[in-house]
C-alpha positions, -999 to 999 in steps of 0.1 A, spaced: -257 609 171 -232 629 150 -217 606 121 -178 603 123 -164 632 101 -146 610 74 -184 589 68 -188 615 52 -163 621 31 -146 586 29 -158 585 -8 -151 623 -18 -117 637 -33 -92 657 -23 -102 684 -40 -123 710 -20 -109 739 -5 -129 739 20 -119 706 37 -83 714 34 -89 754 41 -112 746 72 -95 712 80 -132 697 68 -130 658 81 -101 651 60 -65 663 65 -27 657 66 15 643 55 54 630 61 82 629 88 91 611 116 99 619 153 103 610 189 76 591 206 49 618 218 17 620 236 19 584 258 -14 596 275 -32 589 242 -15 565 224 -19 526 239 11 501 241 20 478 209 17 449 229 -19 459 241 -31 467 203 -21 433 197 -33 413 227 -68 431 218 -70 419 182 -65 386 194 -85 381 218 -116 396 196 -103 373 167 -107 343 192 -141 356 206 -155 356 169 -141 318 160 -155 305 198 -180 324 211 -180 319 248 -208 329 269 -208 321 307 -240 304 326 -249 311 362 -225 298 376 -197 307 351 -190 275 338 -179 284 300 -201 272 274 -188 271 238 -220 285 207 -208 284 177 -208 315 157 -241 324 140 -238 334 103 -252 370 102 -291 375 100 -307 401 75 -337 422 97 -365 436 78 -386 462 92 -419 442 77 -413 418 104 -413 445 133 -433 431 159 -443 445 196 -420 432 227 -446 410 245 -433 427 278 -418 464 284 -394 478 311 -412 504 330 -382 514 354 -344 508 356 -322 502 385 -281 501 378 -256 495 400 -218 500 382 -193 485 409 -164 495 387 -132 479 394 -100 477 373 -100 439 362 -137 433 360 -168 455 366 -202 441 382 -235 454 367 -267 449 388 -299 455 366 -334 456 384 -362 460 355 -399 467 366 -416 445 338 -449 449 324 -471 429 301 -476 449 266 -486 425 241 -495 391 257 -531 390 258 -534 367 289 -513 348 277 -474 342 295 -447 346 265 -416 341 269 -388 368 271 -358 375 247 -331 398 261 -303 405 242 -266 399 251 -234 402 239 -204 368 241 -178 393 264 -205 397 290 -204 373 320 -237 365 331 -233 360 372 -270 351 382 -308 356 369 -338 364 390 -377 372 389 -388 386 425 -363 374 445 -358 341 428 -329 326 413 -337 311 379 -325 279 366 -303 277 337 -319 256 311 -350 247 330 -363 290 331 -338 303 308 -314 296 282 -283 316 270 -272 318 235 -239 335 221 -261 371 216 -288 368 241 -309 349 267 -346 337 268 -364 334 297 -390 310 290 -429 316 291 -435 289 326 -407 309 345 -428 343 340 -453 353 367 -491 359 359 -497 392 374 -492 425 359 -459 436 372 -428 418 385 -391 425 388 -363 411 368 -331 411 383 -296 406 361 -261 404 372 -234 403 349 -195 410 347 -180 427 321 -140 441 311 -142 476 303 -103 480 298 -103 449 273 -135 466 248 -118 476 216 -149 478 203 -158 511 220 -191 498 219 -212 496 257 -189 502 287 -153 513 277 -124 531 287 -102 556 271 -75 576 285 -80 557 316 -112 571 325 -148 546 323 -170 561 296 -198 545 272 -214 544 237 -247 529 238 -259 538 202 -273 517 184 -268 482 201 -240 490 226 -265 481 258 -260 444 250 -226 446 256 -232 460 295 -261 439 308 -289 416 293 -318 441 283 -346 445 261 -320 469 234 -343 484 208 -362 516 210 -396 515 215 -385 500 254 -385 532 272 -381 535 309 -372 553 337 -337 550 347 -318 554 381 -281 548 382 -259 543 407 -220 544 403 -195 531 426 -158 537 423 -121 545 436 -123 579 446 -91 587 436 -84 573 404 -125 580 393 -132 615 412 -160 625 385 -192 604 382 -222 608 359 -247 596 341 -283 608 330 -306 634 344 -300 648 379 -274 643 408 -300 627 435 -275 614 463 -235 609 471 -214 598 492 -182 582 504 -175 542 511 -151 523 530 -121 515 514 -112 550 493 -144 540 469 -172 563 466 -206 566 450 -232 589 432 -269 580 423 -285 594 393 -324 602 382 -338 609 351 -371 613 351 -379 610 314 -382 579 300 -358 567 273 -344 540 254 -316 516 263 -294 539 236 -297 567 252 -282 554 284 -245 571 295 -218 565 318 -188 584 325 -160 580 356 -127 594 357 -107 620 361 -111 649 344 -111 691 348 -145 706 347 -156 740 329 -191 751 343 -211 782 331 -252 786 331 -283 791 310 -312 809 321 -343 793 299 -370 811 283 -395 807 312 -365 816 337 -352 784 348 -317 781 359 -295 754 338 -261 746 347 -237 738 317 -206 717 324 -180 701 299 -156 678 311 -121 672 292 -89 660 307 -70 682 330 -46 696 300 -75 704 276 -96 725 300 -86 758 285 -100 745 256 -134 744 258 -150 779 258 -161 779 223 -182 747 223 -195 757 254 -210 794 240 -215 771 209 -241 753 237 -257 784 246 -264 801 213 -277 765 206 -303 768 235 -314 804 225 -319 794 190 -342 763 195 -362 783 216 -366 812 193 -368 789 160 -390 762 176 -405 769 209 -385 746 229 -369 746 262 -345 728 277 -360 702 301 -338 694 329 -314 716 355 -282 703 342 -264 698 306 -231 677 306 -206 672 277 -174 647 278 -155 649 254 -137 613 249 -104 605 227 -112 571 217 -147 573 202 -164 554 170 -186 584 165 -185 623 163 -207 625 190 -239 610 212 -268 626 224 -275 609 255 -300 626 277 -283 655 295 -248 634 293 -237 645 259 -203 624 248 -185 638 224 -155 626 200 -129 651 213 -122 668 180 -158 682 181 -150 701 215 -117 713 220 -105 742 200 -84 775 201 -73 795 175 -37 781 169 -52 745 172 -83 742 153 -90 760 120 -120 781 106 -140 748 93 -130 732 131 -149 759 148 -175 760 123 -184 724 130 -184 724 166 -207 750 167 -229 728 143 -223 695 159 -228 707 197 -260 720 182 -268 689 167 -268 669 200 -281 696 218 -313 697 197 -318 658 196 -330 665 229 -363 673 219 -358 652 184 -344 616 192 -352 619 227 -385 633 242 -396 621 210 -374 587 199 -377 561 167 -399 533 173 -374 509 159 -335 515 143 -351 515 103 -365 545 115 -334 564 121 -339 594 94 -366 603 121 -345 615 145 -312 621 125 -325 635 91 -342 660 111 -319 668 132 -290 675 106 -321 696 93 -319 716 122 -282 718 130 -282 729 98 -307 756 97 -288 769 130 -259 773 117 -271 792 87 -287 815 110 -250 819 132 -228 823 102 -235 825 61 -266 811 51 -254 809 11 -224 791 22 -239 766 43 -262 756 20 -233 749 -6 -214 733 20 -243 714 29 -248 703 -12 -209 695 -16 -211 670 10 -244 655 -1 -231 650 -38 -197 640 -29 -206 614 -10 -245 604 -4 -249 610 -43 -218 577 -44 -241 559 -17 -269 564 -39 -256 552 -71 -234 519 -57 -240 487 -42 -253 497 -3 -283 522 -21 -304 524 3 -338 542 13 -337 567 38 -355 546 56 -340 511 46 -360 481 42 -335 455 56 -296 453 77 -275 428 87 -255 452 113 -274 488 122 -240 503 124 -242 502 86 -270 525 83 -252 557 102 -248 568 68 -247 596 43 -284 588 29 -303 582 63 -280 616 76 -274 641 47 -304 630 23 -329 623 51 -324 658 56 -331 671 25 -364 651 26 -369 671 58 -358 703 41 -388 692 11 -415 699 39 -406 730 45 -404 741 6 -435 732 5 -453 742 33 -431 769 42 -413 784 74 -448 790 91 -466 756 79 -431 736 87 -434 750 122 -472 743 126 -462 708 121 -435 703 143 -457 718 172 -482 695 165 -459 662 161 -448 668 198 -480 675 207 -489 640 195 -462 617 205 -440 636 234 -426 604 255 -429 583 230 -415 560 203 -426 568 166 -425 566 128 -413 582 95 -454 580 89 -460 596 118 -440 628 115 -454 627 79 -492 632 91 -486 656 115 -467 676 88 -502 666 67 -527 675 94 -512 704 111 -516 723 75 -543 703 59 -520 690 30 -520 657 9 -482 648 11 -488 611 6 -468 615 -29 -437 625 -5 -439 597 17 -426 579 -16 -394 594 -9 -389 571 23 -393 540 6 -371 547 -25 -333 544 -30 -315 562 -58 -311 596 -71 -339 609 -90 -329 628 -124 -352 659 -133 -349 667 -176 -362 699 -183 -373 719 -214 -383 754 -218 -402 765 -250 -410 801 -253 -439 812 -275 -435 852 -285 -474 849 -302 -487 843 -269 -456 857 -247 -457 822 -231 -430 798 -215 -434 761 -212 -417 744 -189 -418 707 -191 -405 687 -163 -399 645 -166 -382 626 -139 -370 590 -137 -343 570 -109 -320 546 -119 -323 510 -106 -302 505 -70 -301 469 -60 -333 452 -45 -353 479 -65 -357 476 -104 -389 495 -105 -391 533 -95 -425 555 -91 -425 590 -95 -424 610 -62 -426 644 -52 -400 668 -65 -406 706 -52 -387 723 -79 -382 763 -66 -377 785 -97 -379 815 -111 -374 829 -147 -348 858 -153 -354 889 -179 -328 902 -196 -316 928 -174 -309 896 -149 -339 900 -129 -362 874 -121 -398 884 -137 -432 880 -117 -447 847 -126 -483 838 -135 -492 804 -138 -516 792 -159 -541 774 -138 -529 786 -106 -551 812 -77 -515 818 -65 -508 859 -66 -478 864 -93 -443 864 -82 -410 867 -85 -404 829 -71 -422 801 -74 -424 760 -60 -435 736 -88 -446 706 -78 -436 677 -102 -450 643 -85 -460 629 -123 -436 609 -143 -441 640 -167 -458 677 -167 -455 707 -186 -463 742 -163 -472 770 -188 -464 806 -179 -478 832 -196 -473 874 -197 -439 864 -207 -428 896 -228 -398 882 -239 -373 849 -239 -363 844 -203 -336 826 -190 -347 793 -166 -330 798 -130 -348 756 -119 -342 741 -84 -334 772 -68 -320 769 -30 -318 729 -44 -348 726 -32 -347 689 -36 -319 662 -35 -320 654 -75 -296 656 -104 -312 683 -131 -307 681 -168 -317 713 -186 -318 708 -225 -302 728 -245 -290 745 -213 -255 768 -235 -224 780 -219 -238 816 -224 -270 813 -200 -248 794 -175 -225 823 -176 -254 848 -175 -268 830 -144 -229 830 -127 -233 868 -133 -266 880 -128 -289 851 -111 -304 861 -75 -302 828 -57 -269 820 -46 -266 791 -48 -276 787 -82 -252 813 -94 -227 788 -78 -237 762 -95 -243 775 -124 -198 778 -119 -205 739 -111 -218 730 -143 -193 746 -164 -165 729 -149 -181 701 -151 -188 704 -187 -151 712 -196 -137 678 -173 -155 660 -189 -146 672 -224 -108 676 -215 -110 640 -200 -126 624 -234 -95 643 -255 -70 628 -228 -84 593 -230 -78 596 -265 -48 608 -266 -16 598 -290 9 577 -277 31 607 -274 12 633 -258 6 638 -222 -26 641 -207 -19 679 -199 -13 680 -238 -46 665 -249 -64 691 -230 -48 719 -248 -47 709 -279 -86 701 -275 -88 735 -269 -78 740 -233 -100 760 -208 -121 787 -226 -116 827 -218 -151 829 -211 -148 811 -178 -117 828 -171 -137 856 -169 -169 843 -151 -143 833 -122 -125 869 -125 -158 886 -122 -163 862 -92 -129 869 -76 -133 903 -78 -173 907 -67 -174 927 -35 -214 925 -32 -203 887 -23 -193 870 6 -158 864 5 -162 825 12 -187 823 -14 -165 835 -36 -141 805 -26 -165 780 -35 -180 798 -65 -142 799 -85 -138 766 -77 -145 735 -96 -164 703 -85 -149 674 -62 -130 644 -83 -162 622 -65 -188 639 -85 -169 640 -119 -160 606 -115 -197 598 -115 -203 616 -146 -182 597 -164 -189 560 -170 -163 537 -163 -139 568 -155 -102 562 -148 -95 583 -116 -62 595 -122 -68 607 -153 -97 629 -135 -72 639 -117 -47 653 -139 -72 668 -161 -86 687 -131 -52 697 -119 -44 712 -154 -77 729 -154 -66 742 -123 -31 757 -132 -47 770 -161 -71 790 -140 -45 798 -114 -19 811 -147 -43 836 -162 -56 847 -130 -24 851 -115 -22 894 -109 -58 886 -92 -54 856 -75 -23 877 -57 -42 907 -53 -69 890 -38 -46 868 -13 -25 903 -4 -65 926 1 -75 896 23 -39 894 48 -44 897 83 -28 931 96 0 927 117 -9 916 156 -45 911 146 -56 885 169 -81 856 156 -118 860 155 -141 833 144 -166 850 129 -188 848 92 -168 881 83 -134 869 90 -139 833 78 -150 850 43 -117 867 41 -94 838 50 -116 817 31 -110 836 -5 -73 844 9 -65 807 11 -84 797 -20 -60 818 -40 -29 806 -20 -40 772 -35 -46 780 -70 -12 800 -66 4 767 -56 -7 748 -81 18 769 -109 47 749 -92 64 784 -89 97 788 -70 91 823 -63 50 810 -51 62 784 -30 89 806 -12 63 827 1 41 803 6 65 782 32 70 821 43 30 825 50 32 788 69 61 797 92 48 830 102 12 819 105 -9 832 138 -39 807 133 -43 768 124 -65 778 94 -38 798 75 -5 773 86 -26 742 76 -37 758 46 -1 768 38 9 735 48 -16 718 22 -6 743 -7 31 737 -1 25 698 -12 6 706 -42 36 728 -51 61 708 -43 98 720 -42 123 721 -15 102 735 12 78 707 12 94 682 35 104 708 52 75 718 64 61 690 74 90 680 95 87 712 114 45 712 117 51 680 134 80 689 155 61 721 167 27 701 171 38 667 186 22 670 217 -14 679 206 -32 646 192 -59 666 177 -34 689 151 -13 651 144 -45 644 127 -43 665 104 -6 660 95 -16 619 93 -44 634 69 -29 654 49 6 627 49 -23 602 35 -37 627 9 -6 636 -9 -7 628 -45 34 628 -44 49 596 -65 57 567 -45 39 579 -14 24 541 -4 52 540 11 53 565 32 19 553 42 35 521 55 62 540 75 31 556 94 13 527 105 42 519 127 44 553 138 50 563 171 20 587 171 -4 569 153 -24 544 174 -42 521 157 -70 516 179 -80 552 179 -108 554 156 -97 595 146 -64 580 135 -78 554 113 -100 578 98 -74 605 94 -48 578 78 -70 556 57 -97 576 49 -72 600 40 -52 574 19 -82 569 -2 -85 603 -15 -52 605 -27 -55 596 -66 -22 586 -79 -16 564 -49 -48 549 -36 -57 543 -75 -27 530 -86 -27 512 -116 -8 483 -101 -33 474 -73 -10 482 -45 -34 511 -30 -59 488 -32 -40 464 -16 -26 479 12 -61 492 21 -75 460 19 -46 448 41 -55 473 68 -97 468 65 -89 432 79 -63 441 106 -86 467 121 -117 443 121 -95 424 143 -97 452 166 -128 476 157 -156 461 132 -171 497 131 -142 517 117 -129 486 96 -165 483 78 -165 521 75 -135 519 58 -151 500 34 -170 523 18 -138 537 -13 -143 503 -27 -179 501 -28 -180 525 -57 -157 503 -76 -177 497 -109 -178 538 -114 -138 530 -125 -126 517 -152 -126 477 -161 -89 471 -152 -97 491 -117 -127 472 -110 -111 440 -112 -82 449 -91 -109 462 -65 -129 436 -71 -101 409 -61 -92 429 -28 -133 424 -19 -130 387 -25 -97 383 -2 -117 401 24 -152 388 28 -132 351 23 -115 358 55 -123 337 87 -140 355 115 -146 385 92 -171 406 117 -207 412 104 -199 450 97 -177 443 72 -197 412 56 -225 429 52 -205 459 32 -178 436 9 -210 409 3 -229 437 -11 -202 453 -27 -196 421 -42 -234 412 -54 
């Protein structure tokens, strides 16, 4: 399963180019117009009626016997899991029967489970299958006969247990469930759900529950067979996993469709779709010359929108099979994408579901970074099919298993489709902007956590973006051929089946005969390790010592931190920029240019010798693990000498990285103390301003034709407010802010004649038509990252041609980019344009979220209130998680308005948090997350935060998503 775009950058800053360039998860900004797009957004009255009647459910939890008679549980205060309790289920479910009679007030679901003894010994044990209060339990049964309720079986608010004297002796018998559920009243989007009229489901991680009583965790794996019955005319289209085995037509206008799948999977991977909706169809011929049909469903008005995701699908198919050896396993792939979805998107065998913003996309609708991550994302799910579900997590603290690796290997793909330096600095922006936060506040975590209250919590940054760096450490060490050794031998061990972190970890081990226990440290750790390095350089004996210490902070739960193992790639650069050949001392290995240290000690010095003369250190090359390095005595000179002549990428960008770190953080100690009468811009010149020397570094850069044009975007720009702020103890974060944004003018004033040539060398020649394409990106990438610099010099002259570029724009990338620049400029053209992107883009939900986005983002005085005129909206519907994470999660990146001084941000996003738990406890708890990092800010901010965590988690009903969040926030 994808994670929703804005979990991962909930925490980060508006401050990338790249996420306003490329429309990363995080766009948009202000006007007001006629009521548009009534297909997507739901009634007022309906919002409302929702949120209440979850409120209620949550103070009276009513669960309905046999017989439907109502039976009032009280509400259980939530219960913390630990994954040293994971026991066995004393019975398994070897095959599934469904039956959906789908109806438009209440749905029946018929559930026939082949049981089988697993773990009784002889003995009969009694059986706990969870449930969920909004399902109606009609009737129970074993063989034929009805149970008793309270003799065989009781029923509590989130399950039932059958008991041990109502289970038969012999080895197999059937189980037989009938419930009734409301589709069209699930605001939780979680089980059986509709959106846009149409019946769909999210099953991921504990959405079964809410459909039928089941065994929902997933080491039960079974065989499931469907069977789907509905108005023909309303539902037309009906799926579900694995193969179309039978169809038909039924008496009054209903018909049906049965279908197979003849792998076995968990509960989660179970997925149900009816409606009606258009159909694009295509083919893949496998490597062994099997016939695959590819179809993507999307609502009748969408369908032209589709072809990208759907060649995105095939180069997906080719690639696994080149990179890894493996082939798609059944004749048919299905995607739907879904408006209304908590997620980005869900793997479920062969019936893919997808939040719609990760599918539809043409060139005036979606920008560069749009198309960029549906490519990556419809990989993602594509590849889970091998890992996450031929091979599956025993149990959910396990998740890094399947997810870590898999954002591994949508990664690695889309390296290999577009700019492999780029995405790995893409890939390291988002991992400090916002696991790096994770790491360091109050829900630190291991990648694979000890303990939850709520899995829904731990779809996050660290399990996702950090378990794939753990993933990325195998292959440093073992290398391309060694890393593929062991993923040939981990299917080979545990195809079909339900395993562990510990068991990817041996076959890694095995398969090349290594001793990686030291690594398996990292799945049992929270924090952010910190690597100090020293080099001493001996001309006697032409020798270079490197000594390498590490240590990680304390993260709640965990005082006491062990060394693990840190594969630090480096390399050592002469003087003419070139990296010498390396001989270790101690080492067999043959010299070269390039090396992997292995640090797994708290401390350990690696001596190089035939060093002729003083080199300069080029350390965690690739970052080739997911730490923070301190390099002593590391001057602005050799940084600058790296930016110039280093031959690792994406060290020579972050070598760019660390100098603007350096100067924020100087420029921000002069501001804070400042004289009364200066300004904050003031304190940073007179402290000496930004130095010519970087000027220069980031000419050189802008000017480099030997480098890709997006790299260059990323390598003259300076690093996101998130990371700053956690340099700086106790930072205020509008004073980051400012002192960025003057860096930034600065920049943008003495690079002015290059930042326009630079914009004019990279213009689209009139009537070119749009390609999406490494090339092309490259050149709107650097294009647009001068048009923002440019904007920040509050120009009249700048900003006329800028509101020029937007109106006459032929692609999203460049009008949203425009868009974006013009309210960092400011000026008369800046409402302007916003008022006419929305009136020219009212009728497409997808482009209104980023206008809400980049509405939200705004750093304009005042603009709270704005905010507030947008929640009543016509277009925004509150209920849609893509609009709640466009308009709060966008809210919270905006500096001067989410970090107020007064506490109204704070408030008001507070305020919202609790409305939307009323109607959606995942996007309210993930909504959470700006607040957890509340003791990075200054005392008087903390406080004020602090306050707005104690009016939530005090508030009655409060869902167990958001508990578990504030009361950790709060600890």
């Amino acid at each position: 399963m994808y994670l929703p775009l804005e979990k991962r950058y909930l925490q980060s800053s508006r401050v990338s180019f790249h996420r306003v360039a490329c429309s990363r998860p995080k766009l948009n900004r202000a006007c007001f117009g006629q009521r548009v797009c009534e297909g997507y957004s739901l009634k007022k009255e309906f919002i409302l009626g929702a949120e209440k009647k979850v409120q209620g459910l949550r103070g009276r939890m009513t669960v309905a016997n046999a017989t439907s008679d109502a039976v009032v549980v009280e509400k259980k205060k939530p219960v913390e899991k630990f994954r040293k309790d994971y026991e066995p289920v004393p019975y398994t479910v070897e095959e599934v029967e469904l039956t959906f009679k789908l109806g438009e007030d209440v749905t029946t679901v018929e559930s026939s489970m082949a049981m089988k003894p697993l773990n009784v010994n002889g003995v009969a044990k009694s059986v706990y299958l969870n449930g969920r209060e909004d399902v109606v339990l009609k009737r129970v049964s074993i063989n034929g006969s009805e149970l008793e309720k309270g003799k065989q079986y009781e029923v509590a608010s989130d399950g039932m247990t059958i008991h041990a004297d109502a289970i038969p002796k012999e080895d197999g018998w059937t189980l037989e469930v009938v419930t009734e559920i409301k589709p069209q009243e699930n605001s939780l989007l979680e089980g059986l759900y509709k959106s846009s009229g149409n019946f769909c489901s999210q099953c991921e991680a504990e959405g079964f529950r809410g459909i039928t009583y089941f065994l929902d965790r997933p080491d039960v794996m079974a065989i499931y067979t469907t069977r789907i019955e509905a108005d023909k005319e309303k539902y037309p289209v009906l799926l579900s996993n694995g193969n179309l085995v039978k169809s038909g037509d039924m008496e009054g206008g209903r018909h049906f469709a049965v279908w197979k799948d003849p792998f076995k999977k968990p509960c989660y991977l179970f997925a149900l779709v009816a409606g009606n909706l258009a159909m694009k169809e295509d083919s893949y011929k496998t490597v062994s010359g099997k016939d695959v049909a590819l179809r993507i469903y999307v609502q009748q008005e969408n369908i032209g929108k589709v072809d990208f995701a759907m060649e995105s699908l095939k180069r997906a198919m080719k690639w696994d099979e080149d990179t890894f050896g493996l082939e798609y396993d059944l004749n048919i792939f299905n995607i739907v994408a879904v408006d209304d979805f908590n997620m980005g998107a869900m793997e479920n065998k062969s019936l893919n579901l997808f939040n719609s913003r990760l599918v539809l996309a043409t060139p005036d609708t979606a920008t560069d970074g749009d198309f960029a991550r549906i490519e990556g994302v419809v990989g993602h799910e594509y590849f889970h099919n091998w890992t996450g579900n031929r091979v599956t997590c025993r149990d959910w603290f396990q998740l890094t298993l399947k997810e870590g690796l898999t954002v591994y290997r949508d990664q690695e793909f889309s390296a290999d489709m577009n700019s492999r330096p780029v995405q790995r600095v893409t890939d390291v922006i988002r991992l400090r902007s916002a696991q790096f936060t994770e790491d360091g506040g109050p829900m630190a975590h291991p990648v694979r956590p000890d303990s939850y209250i709520k899995m829904d919590n731990f779809y996050t940054v660290t399990v996702y973006e950090k378990g794939a760096e753990v993933v990325r450490m195998y292959e440093t060490l073992l290398g391309k051929d060694g890393f593929r050794k062991g993923m040939d031998l981990y299917f080979q061990r545990h195809d079909g089946n339900a395993v562990t972190c510990d068991d990817f970890l041996a076959a890694m081990a095995d398969a090349n005969g290594e001793d990686l226990s030291d690594l398996a440290k990292w799945y049992g750790q929270a924090g952010t390790p910190v690597v100090k390095a020293k080099g001493t350089y001996d001309a006697a004996t032409k020798t270079y010592t490197l000594t390498l210490s590490q240590s990680t902070p304390a993260t709640p739960g965990q005082d006491n931190k062990v060394p693990v193992l840190i594969p630090v790639k480096m390399a050592l650069l002469g003087q003419d920029g070139k990296p010498i050949s390396l001989r270790l001392r101690g080492s067999n290995a043959s010299p070269s240019d390039e090396m992997v240290l292995r640090l797994a000690k708290a401390s350990e010095d690696f001596v190089f010798e035939g060093v002729e003369s003083e080199p300069v250190p080029s350390l965690l090359r690739g970052f080739s693990a997911p730490v923070k390095i301190d390099l002593e005595n590391q001057n602005d000179e050799n940084l600058e000498f790296i930016l110039a002549h280093d031959t690792d990428p994406f060290n020579r960008w972050e070598a760019g990285q660390i100098l603007g770190r350096k100067l924020v953080i100087k420029l921000y100690e002069a501001a804070m103390n400042r004289q009364d009468n200066e300004t904050v811009e003031e304190a940073a010149q007179n402290a000496g301003g930004v130095s010519s020397s970087l000027v220069e570094a980031f000419r050189s850069l802008l000017k480099a034709q030997d480098l890709d044009g997006q790299f260059r975007a990323y390598a003259i720009g300076l690093p996101a407010a998130s990371e700053l702020i956690g340099a700086i103890p106790e930072a205020d974060p509008v004073v980051v802010h400012k002192v960025r944004s003057y860096i930034v003018k600065e920049i943008a004033s003495r690079l002015r004649p290059d930042l326009e040539a630079a914009m004019k060398e990279n213009e689209d020649a009139p009537g070119t038509a749009y390609h999406f394409s490494a090339a092309e990106c490259a050149r709107r990438a650097l294009k647009n990252r001068a048009v923002m610099y440019l904007a920040s010099l509050k120009d009249d002259t700048i900003s006329e041609s800028i509101f020029k570029r937007f109106k006459e724009a032929t692609n999203m990338t460049d009008e949203i980019s425009a868009l974006a620049a013009l309210d960092i400029a400011g000026g008369k053209h800046r409402d302007e344009a916003f008022d006419l992107f929305f009136e020219k883009w009212k009728g497409e939900p997808l482009v209104l979220l980023k206008w809400f986005t980049l509405m939200a983002e705004s750093n304009q005085e005042g603009n709270l209130e704005v905010m507030k005129k947008l929640m009543d909206h016509p277009s925004f519907n509150i209920k849609n998680p893509n609009n709640n994470y466009s308009l709060f999660g966008g809210f919270s990146r905006s500096a001067i308005n989410f970090h107020a001084a007064d506490g109204s941000g704070y408030k008001f996003m507070a305020d919202a948090i609790i409305k939307l738990d009323g109607i959606n406890h995942q996007v309210a708890a993930r909504l959470v997350a700006p607040f957890t990092a509340y003791k990075r800010y200054d005392a008087a901010r903390q406080e004020l935060i602090k306050k707005e965590l104690e009016r939530i988690v005090k508030k009655e009903g409060l869902s167990a998503n958001v508990y578990e969040i504030v009361s950790k926030s709060l600890a």
